[in-house]
LOTORFI-456261 format. One record per residue (C-alpha): residue number from 1; x, y, z. Coordinates in steps of 0.1 Angstrom, whole numbers, always signed. Layout:
<rs>
+-----+-------+-------+-------+
!   n !     x !     y !     z !
+-----+-------+-------+-------+
! NUM !     X !     Y !     Z !
...
+-----+-------+-------+-------+
</rs>
This chain:
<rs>
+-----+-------+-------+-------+
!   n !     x !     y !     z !
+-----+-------+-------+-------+
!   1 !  -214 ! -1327 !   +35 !
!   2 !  -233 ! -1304 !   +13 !
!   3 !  -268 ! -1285 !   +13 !
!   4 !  -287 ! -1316 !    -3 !
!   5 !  -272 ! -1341 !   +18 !
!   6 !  -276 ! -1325 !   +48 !
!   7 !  -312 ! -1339 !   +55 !
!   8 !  -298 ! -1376 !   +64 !
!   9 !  -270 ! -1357 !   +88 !
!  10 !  -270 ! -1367 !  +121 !
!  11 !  -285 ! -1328 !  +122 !
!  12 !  -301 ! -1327 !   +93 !
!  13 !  -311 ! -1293 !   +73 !
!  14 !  -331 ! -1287 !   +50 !
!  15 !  -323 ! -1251 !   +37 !
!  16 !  -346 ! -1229 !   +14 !
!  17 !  -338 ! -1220 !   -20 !
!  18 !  -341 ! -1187 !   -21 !
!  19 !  -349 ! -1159 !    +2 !
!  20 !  -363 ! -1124 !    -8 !
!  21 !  -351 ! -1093 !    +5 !
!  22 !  -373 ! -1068 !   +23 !
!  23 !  -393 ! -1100 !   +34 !
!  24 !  -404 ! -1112 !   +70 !
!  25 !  -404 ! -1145 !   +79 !
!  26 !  -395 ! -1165 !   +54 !
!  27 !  -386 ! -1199 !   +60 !
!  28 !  -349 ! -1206 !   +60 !
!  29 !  -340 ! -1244 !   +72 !
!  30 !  -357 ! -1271 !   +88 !
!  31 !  -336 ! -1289 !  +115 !
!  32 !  -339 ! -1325 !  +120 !
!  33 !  -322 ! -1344 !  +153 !
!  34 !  -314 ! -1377 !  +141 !
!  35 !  -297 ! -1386 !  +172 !
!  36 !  -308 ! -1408 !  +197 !
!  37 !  -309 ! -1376 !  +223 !
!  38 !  -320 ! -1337 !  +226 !
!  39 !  -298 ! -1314 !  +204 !
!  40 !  -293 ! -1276 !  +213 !
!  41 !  -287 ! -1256 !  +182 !
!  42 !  -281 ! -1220 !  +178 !
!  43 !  -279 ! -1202 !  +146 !
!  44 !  -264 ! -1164 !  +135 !
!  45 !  -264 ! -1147 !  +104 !
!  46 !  -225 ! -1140 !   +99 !
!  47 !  -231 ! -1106 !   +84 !
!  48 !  -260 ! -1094 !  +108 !
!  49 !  -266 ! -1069 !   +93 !
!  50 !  -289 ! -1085 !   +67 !
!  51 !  -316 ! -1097 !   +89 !
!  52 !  -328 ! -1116 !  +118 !
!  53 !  -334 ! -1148 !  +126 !
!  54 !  -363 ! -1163 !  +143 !
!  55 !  -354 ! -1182 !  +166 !
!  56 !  -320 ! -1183 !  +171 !
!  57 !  -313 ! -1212 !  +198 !
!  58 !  -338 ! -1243 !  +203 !
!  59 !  -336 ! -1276 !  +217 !
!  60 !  -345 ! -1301 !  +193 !
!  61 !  -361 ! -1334 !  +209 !
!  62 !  -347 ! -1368 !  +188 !
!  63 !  -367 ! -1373 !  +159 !
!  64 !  -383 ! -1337 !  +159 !
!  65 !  -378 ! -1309 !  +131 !
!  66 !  -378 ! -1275 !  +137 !
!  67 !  -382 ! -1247 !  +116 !
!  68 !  -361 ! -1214 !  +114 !
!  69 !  -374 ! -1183 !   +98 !
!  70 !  -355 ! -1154 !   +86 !
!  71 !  -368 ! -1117 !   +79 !
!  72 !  -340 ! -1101 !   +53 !
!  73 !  -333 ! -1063 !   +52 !
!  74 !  -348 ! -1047 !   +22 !
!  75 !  -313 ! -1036 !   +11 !
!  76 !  -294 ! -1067 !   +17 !
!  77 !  -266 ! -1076 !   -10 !
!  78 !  -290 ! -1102 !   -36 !
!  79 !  -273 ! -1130 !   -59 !
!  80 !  -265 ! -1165 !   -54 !
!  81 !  -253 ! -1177 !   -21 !
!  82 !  -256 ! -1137 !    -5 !
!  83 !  -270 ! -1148 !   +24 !
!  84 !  -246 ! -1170 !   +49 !
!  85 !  -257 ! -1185 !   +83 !
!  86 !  -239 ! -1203 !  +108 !
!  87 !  -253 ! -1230 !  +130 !
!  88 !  -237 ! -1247 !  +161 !
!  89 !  -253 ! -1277 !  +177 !
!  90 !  -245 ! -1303 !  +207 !
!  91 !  -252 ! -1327 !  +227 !
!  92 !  -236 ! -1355 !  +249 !
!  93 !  -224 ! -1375 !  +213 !
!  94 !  -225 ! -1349 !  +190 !
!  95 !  -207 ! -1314 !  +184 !
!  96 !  -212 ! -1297 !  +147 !
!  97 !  -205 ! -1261 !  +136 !
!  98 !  -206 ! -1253 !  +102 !
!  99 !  -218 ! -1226 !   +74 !
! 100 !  -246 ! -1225 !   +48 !
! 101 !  -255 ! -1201 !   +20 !
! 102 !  -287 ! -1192 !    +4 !
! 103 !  -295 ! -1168 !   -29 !
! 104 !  -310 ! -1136 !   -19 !
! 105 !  -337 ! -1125 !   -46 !
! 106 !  -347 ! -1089 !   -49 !
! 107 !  -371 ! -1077 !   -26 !
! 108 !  -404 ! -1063 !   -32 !
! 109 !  -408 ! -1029 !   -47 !
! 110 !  -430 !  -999 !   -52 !
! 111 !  -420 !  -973 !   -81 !
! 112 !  -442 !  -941 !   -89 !
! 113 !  -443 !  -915 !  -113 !
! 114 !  -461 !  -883 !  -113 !
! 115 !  -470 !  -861 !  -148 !
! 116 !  -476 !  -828 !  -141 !
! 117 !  -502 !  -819 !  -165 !
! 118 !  -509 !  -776 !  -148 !
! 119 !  -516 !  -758 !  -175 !
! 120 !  -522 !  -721 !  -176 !
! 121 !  -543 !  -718 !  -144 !
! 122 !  -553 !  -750 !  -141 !
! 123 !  -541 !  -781 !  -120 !
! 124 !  -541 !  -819 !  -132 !
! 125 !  -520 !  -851 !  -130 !
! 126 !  -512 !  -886 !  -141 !
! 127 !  -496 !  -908 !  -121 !
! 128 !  -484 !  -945 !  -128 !
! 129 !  -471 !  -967 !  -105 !
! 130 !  -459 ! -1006 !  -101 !
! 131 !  -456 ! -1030 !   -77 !
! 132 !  -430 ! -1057 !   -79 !
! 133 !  -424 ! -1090 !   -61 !
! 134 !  -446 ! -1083 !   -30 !
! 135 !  -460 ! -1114 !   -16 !
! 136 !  -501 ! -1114 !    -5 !
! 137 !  -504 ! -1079 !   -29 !
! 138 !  -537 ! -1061 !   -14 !
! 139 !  -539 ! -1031 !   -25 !
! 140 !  -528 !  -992 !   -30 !
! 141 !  -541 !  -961 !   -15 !
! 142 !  -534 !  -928 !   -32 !
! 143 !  -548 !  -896 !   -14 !
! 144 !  -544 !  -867 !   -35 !
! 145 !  -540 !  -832 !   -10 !
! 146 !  -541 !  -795 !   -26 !
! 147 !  -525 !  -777 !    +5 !
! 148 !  -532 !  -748 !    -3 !
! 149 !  -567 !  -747 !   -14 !
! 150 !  -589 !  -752 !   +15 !
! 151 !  -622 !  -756 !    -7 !
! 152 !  -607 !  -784 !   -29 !
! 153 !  -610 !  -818 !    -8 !
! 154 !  -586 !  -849 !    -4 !
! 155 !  -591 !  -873 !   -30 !
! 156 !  -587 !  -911 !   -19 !
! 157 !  -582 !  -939 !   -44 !
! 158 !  -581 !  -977 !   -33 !
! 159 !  -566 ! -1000 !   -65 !
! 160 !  -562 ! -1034 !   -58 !
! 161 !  -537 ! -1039 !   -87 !
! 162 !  -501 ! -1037 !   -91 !
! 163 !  -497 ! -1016 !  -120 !
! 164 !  -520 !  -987 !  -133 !
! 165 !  -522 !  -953 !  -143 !
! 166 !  -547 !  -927 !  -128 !
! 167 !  -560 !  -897 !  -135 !
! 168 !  -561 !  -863 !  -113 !
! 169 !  -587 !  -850 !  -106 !
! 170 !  -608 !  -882 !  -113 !
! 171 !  -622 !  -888 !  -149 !
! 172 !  -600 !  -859 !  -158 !
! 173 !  -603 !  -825 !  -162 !
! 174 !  -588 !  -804 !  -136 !
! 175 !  -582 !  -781 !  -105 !
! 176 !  -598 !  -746 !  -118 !
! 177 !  -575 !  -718 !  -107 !
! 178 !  -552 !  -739 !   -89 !
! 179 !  -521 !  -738 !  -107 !
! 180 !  -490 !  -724 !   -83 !
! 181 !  -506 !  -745 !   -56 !
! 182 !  -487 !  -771 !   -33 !
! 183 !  -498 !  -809 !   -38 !
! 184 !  -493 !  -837 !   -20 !
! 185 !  -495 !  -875 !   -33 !
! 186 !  -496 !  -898 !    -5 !
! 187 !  -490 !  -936 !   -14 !
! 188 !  -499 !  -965 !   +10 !
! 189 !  -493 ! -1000 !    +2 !
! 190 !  -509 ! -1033 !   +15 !
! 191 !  -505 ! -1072 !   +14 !
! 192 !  -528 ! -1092 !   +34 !
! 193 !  -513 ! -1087 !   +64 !
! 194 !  -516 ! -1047 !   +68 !
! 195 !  -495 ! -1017 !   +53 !
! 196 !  -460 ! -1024 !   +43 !
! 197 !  -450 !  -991 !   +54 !
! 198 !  -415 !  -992 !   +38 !
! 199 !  -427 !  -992 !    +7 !
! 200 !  -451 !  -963 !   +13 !
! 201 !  -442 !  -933 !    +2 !
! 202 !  -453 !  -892 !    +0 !
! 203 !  -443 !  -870 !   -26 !
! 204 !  -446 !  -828 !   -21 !
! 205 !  -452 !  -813 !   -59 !
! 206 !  -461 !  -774 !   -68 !
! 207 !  -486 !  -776 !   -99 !
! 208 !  -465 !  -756 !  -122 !
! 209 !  -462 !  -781 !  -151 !
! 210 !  -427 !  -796 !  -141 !
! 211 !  -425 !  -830 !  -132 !
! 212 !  -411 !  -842 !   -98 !
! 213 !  -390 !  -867 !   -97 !
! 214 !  -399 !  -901 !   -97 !
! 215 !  -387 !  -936 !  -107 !
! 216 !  -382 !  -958 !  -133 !
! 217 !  -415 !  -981 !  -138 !
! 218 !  -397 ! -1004 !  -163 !
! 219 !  -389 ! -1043 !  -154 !
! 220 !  -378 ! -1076 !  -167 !
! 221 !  -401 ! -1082 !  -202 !
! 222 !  -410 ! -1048 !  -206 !
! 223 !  -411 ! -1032 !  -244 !
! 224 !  -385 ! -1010 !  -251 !
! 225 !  -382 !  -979 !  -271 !
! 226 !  -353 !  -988 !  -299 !
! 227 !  -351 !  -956 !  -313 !
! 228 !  -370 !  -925 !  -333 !
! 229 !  -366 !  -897 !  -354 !
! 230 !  -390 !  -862 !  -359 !
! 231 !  -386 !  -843 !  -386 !
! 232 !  -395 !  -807 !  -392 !
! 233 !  -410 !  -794 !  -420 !
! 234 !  -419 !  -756 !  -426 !
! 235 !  -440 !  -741 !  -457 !
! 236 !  -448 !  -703 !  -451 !
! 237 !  -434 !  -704 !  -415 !
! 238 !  -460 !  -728 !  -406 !
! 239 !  -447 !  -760 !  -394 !
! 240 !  -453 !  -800 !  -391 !
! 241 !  -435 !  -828 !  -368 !
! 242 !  -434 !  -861 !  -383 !
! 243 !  -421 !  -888 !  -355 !
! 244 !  -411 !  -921 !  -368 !
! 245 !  -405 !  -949 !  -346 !
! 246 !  -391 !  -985 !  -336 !
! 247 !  -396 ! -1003 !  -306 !
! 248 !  -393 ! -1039 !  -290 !
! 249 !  -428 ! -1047 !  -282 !
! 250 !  -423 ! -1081 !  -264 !
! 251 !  -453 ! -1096 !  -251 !
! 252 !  -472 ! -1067 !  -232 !
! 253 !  -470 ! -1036 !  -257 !
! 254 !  -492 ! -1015 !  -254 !
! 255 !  -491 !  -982 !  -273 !
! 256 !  -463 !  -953 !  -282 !
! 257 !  -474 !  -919 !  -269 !
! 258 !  -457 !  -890 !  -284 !
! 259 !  -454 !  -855 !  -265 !
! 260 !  -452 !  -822 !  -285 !
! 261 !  -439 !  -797 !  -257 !
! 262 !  -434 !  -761 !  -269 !
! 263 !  -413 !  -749 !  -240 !
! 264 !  -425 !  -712 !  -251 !
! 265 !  -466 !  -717 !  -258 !
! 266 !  -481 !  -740 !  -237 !
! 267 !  -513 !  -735 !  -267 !
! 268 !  -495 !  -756 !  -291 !
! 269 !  -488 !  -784 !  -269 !
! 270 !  -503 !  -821 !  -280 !
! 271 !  -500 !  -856 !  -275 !
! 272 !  -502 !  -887 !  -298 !
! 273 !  -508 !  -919 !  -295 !
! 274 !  -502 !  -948 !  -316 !
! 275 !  -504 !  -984 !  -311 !
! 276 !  -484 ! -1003 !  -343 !
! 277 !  -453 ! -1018 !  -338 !
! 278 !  -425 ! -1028 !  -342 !
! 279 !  -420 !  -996 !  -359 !
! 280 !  -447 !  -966 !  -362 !
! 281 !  -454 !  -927 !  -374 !
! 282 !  -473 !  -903 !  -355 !
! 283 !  -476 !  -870 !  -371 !
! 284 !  -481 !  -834 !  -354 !
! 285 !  -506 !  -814 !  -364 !
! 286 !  -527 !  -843 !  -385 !
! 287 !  -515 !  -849 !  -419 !
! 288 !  -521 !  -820 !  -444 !
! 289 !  -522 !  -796 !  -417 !
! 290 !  -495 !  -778 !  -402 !
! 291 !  -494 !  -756 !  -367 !
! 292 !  -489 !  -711 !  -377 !
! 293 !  -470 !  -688 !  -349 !
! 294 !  -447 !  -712 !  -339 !
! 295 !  -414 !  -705 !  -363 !
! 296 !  -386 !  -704 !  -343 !
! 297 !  -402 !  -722 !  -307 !
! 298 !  -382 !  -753 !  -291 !
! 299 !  -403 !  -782 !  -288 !
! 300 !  -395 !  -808 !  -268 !
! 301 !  -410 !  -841 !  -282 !
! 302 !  -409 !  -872 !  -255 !
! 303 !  -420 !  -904 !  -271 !
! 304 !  -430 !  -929 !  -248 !
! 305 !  -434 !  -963 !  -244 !
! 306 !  -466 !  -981 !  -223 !
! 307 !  -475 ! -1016 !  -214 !
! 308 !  -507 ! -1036 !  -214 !
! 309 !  -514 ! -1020 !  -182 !
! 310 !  -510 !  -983 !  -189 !
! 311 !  -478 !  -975 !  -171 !
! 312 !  -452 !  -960 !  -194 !
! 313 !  -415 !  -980 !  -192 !
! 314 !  -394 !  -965 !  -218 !
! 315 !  -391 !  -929 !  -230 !
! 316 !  -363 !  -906 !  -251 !
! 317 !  -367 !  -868 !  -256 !
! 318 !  -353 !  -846 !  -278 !
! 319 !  -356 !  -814 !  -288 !
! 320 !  -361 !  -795 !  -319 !
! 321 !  -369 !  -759 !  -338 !
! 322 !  -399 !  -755 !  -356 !
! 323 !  -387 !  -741 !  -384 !
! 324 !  -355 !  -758 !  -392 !
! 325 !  -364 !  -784 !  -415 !
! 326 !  -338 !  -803 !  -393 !
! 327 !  -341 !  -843 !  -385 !
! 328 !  -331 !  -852 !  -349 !
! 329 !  -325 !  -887 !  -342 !
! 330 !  -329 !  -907 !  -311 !
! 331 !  -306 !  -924 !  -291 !
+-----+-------+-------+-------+
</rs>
């Protein structure tokens, strides 16, 4: 007999679409005894691995239905049928043992990214992160710790959304003087029940204008960056960028931000934004003006893609020579 029949079985089952990995108690199949007497039923994952089972013998009384709940590791295999379970029941007329399957959906996430925005003595960061698939969402803590500076305090941020961006220090601005200093970004997430502490996390950063690693925020829907070009044009050793873009803005585009980093003067670093799409220019400096003392500095121009939300999802870099009059296209 198969899955949908199985509820008019002399044991009947009725089994659960879907589980979730990296979820607790989840439902997984309702036993019925349609026997005239008491059934005892035990159940095992056959890879146990994946999770646990809750419980995993009963007596069923005739006519009753009993519920099984499984809690799935957060890295079990996902796809259709990934999770298989075997049950075993009896009683004085009855003796069954058979094996179902169940789709395993991905599990809940939590994906950060920290900017490292130090510059010249000064400390600051961005950081973005998203939530994905957590059932009962509460919230997210953030404390912010400078490690080595005794006279700047912990900063604490409660957000009781999935996705966002923040700003460090708050409101922007930034850490006077604390540039070379060890930070520490600790990251607590909640549903209703408490913290889900295996999807907390703490990153350990010095404020020296790299950026740690982190993940990749982009999901399912997101827009995506097609492709760009910058251009370089010199007159009198003075130079412009001109950054001409194409992206896939689905339903929750945002805006294209475009990064001008001169990996030689920190002073002629900038940052563009621009919200048309599907395709767009941003132009560094402004139209009609061009940026003196560069000729001959790498820049590294990022341009980035953000959603509705503010988190950035898609991004290419290249890099290029002021100077050059080169074009450098991207992918």
């Amino acid at each position: 007999m198969n899955a949908t029949e199985d509820g008019s079985a002399l044991l009947g089952l009725d089994i659960a679409s879907s589980v979730r990995a990296g979820t607790a108690d989840q439902n997984l199949v309702a036993l019925t005894n349609n026997t005239s007497d008491t059934i005892d039923v035990s159940l095992s994952l056959s890879n146990p691995g994946q999770g646990t089972l809750s419980p995993s013998s009963l007596s069923i009384e005739s006519g009753a239905t009993r519920s099984v709940f499984v809690s799935v590791d957060a890295d079990s295999p996902t796809g259709s049928d990934a999770l298989a379970f075997d049950v075993i029941a009896s009683n004085e007329t009855l003796s069954v043992s058979l094996e179902r399957r169940v789709t395993v959906s991905a599990g809940p996430t939590f994906k950060q990214q920290i900017r490292d925005d130090s510059r010249n003595t000064n400390a600051a960061f961005t950081i973005s992160y998203r939530v994905s698939r957590l059932p009962n969402f509460d919230r997210v803590e953030l404390e912010v710790e400078n490690l080595d500076a005794g006279h700047i305090g912990t900063t604490t941020y409660v957000e009781g959304v999935t996705e966002q961006t923040l700003s460090y220090p708050p409101g922007g601005g930034t850490d006077g003087g604390a540039a070379g200093d060890t930070y520490e970004f600790r990251f607590r997430v909640y549903d209703a029940s408490g913290e889900v502490t295996d999807r907390s996390t703490v990153v350990t950063t010095t404020a020296d204008g790299s950026n740690p690693p982190g993940d990749d925020l982009a999901d399912e829907g997101d827009p995506t960056l097609v492709g760009f070009s910058v251009t370089n044009d010199v007159l009198h050793t003075n130079n412009r960028f001109t950054v001409d873009y194409e992206v896939d803005p689905g339903e929750d585009f945002g805006e294209v931000t475009v990064g001008f980093d001169n990996t030689e003067h920190d002073w002629s670093d900038a940052t563009k934004t621009n919200d048309a799409e599907p395709t767009g220019t941003v132009i560094y400096p402004s139209a009609n003006n061009r940026q003196g003392g560069v000729n001959g500095d790498t820049y590294d121009v990022t341009v980035s893609v953000y959603n509705q939300s503010g988190i950035p999802v898609d991004s290419g870099t290249i890099s290029i020579a002021a100077g050059s009059g080169e074009t450098v296209d991207w992918p």
